[in-house]
C-alpha positions in Angstrom: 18.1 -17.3 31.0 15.0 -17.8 29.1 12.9 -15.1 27.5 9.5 -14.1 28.0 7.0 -14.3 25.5 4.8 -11.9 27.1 4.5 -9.0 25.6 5.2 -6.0 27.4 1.9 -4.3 29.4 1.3 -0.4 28.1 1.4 2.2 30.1 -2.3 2.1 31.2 -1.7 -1.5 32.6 -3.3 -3.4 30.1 -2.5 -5.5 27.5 -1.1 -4.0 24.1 -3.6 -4.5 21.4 -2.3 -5.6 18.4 -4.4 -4.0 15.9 -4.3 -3.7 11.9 -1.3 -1.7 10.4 -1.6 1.3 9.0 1.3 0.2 6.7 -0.6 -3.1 5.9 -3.2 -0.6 4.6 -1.1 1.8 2.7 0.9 -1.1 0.8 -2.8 -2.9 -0.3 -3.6 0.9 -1.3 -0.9 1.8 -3.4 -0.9 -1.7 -4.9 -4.8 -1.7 -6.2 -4.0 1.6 -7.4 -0.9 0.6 -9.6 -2.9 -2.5 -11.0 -5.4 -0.1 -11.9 -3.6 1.6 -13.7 -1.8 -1.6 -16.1 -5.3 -2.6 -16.0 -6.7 0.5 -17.8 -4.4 1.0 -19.9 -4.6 -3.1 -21.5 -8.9 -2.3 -20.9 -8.3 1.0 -23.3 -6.0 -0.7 -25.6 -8.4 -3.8 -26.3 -12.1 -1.6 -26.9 -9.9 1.1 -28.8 -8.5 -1.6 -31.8 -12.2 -3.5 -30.7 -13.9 0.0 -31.8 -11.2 0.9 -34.5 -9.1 -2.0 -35.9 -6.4 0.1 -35.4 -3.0 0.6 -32.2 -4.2 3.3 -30.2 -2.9 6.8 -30.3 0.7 7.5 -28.4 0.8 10.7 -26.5 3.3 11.7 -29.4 0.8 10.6 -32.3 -2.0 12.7 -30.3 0.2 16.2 -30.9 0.7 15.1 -34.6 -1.6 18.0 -36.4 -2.1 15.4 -39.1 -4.3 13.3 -36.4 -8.1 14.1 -36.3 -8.8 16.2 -32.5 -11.8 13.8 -32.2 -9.9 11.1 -32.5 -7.2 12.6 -29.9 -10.0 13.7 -27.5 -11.6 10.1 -28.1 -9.0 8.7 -26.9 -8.1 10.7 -23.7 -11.3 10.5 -22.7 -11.5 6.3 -22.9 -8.1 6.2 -21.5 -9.3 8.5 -18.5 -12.6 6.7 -18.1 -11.2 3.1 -18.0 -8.6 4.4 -15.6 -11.3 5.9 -13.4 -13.6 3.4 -13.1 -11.3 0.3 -12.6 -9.1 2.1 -9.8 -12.5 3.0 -8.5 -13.4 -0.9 -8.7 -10.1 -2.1 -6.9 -9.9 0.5 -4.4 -13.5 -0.2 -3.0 -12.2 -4.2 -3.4 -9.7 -3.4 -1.7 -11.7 -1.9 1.6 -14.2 -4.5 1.3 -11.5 -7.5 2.1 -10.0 -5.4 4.6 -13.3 -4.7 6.3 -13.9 -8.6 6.3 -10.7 -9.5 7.3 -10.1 -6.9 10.5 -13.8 -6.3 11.2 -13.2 -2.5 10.8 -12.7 0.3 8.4 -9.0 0.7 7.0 -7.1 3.5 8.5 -7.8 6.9 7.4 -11.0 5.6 5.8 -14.5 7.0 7.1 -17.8 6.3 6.9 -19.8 9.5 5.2 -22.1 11.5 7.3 -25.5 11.3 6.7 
């Protein structure tokens, strides 16, 4: 006996619709957001020893009271800023190819009142 290749009508009748994934969205999501992050951090490294000449801080280097607090602070707040703005960068990548590939807005994502 063969097997259909229909798929199977919903319960209004119709046809099901075979729409984007939310799952689809969710892995691309997660996945921009984790390369942002290794991104960051090698973006940090590289203008830190541009800036200084020198390895950046480790988080157990940045408790040592020997260490100057500006240089500390410095460092958090390039760290933190790098980390910001590239996840900020990929995320909003991210969207865009998913807008041009299913022609809408990913799931869970809406447009901002005006």
């Amino acid at each position: 006996m063969a097997r259909s290749t229909k798929k199977a009508p919903t319960a209004q009748g119709g046809k099901r619709k075979k729409g984007p994934s939310k799952a689809a969205w969710k892995l691309m999501d997660r996945t921009a957001t984790i390369a942002a992050g290794v991104i960051a951090t090698q973006a940090a490294t590289l203008v830190w020893r541009a800036a200084t000449g020198r390895k950046p801080p480790t988080e157990d280097a940045s408790r040592d009271p020997a260490m100057a607090t500006r240089e500390a602070v410095a460092w958090a707040v390039l760290a933190g800023a790098s980390a910001g703005l590239i996840k900020v960068v990929l995320n909003r990548q991210a969207v865009s190819y998913w807008v041009r590939s299913t022609g809408e807005l990913p799931p869970g994502v809406k447009r901002p009142k005006a």
